[in-house]
C-alpha positions as CSV (number, residue, x, y, z in Angstrom):
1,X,2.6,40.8,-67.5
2,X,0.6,38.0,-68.2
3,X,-3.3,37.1,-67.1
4,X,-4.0,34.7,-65.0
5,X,-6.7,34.0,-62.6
6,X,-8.5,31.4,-60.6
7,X,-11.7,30.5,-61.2
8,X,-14.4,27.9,-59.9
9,X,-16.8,26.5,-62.4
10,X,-19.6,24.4,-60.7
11,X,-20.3,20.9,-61.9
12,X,-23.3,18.9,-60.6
13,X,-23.9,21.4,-57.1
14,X,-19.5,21.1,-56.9
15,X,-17.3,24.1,-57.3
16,X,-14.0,23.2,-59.0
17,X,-10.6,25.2,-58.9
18,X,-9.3,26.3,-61.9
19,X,-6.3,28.5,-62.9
20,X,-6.4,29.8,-66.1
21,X,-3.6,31.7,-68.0
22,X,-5.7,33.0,-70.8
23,X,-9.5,35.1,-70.7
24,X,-10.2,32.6,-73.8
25,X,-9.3,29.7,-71.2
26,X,-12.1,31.2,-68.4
27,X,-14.4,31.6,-71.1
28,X,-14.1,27.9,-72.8
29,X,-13.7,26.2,-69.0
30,X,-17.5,29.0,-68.1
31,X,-18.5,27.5,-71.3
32,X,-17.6,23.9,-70.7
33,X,-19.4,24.0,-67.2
34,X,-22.9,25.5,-68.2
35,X,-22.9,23.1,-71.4
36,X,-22.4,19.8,-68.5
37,X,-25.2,21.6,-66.4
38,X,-27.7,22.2,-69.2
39,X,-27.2,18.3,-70.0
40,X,-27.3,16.8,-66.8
41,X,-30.6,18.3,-66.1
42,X,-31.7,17.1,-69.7
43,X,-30.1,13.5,-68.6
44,X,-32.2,14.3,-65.0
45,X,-35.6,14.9,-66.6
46,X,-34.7,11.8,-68.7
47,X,-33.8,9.2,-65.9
48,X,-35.1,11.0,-62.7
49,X,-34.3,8.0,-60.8
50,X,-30.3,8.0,-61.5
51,X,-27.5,8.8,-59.3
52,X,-26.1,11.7,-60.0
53,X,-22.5,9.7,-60.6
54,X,-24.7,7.9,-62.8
55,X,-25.8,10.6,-64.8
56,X,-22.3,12.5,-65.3
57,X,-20.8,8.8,-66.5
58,X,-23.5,8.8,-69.1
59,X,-22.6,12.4,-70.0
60,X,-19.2,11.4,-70.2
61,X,-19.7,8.6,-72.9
62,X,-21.9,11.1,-74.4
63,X,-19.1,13.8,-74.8
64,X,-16.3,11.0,-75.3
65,X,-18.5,9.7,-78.5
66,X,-19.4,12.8,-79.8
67,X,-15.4,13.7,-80.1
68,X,-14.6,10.3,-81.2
69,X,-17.2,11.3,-84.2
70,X,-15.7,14.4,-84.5
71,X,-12.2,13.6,-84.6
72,X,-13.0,10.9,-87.4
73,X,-14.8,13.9,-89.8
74,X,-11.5,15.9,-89.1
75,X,-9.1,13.1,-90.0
76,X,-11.6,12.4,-93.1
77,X,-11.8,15.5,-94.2
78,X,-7.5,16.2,-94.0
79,X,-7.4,12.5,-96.0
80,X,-9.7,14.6,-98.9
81,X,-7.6,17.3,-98.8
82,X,-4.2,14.9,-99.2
83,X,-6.1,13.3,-102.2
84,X,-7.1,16.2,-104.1
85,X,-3.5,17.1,-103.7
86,X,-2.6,14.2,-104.9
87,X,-5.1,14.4,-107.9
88,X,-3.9,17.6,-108.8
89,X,-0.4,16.4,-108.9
90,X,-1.0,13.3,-111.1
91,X,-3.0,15.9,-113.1
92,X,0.2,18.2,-113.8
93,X,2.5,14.9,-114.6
94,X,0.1,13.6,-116.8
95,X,-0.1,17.3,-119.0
96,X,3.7,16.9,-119.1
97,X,3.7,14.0,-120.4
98,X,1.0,14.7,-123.2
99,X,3.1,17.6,-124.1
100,X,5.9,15.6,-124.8
């Protein structure tokens, strides 16, 4: 039998319906929600005289850079990998042909 369960995680003062199939889901969507609270209050205390709406769009670029950034350190770091494999190969033909 598998797990599933709905769950509301509260964004800005709203509940929001989720079904999750997985406890690791629950946890990351739990997770997810305290992290947008935590920084909309941060983003409140900053610019007290926002709109809420306001606030959450500025989160939102916030988040949307931040896994922009992120996704170009991963993609770096997989074109290091490919390189050094590369390297390594060039490394074995050119011992080959020393030896011959």
């Amino acid at each position: 039998m598998s797990w599933k369960q709905n769950i509301k995680v509260e964004i800005a003062g709203r509940p929001y319906p989720f079904k999750v199939d997985k406890e690791e889901d629950e946890q990351r969507l739990r997770r997810a929600g305290k992290l947008i609270s935590e920084k909309l209050f941060q983003q409140k205390q900053r610019y007290g005289d926002k709109d809420v709406q306001d606030l959450l769009a500025i989160l939102a670029l916030q988040f949307a850079v931040k896994t922009i950034e992120l996704e170009a350190k991963a993609g770096s770091t997989e074109q290091v990998d490919r390189l050094k494999q590369l390297d390594g190969q060039l490394d074995t033909f050119l011992r080959k042909c020393d030896d011959s």
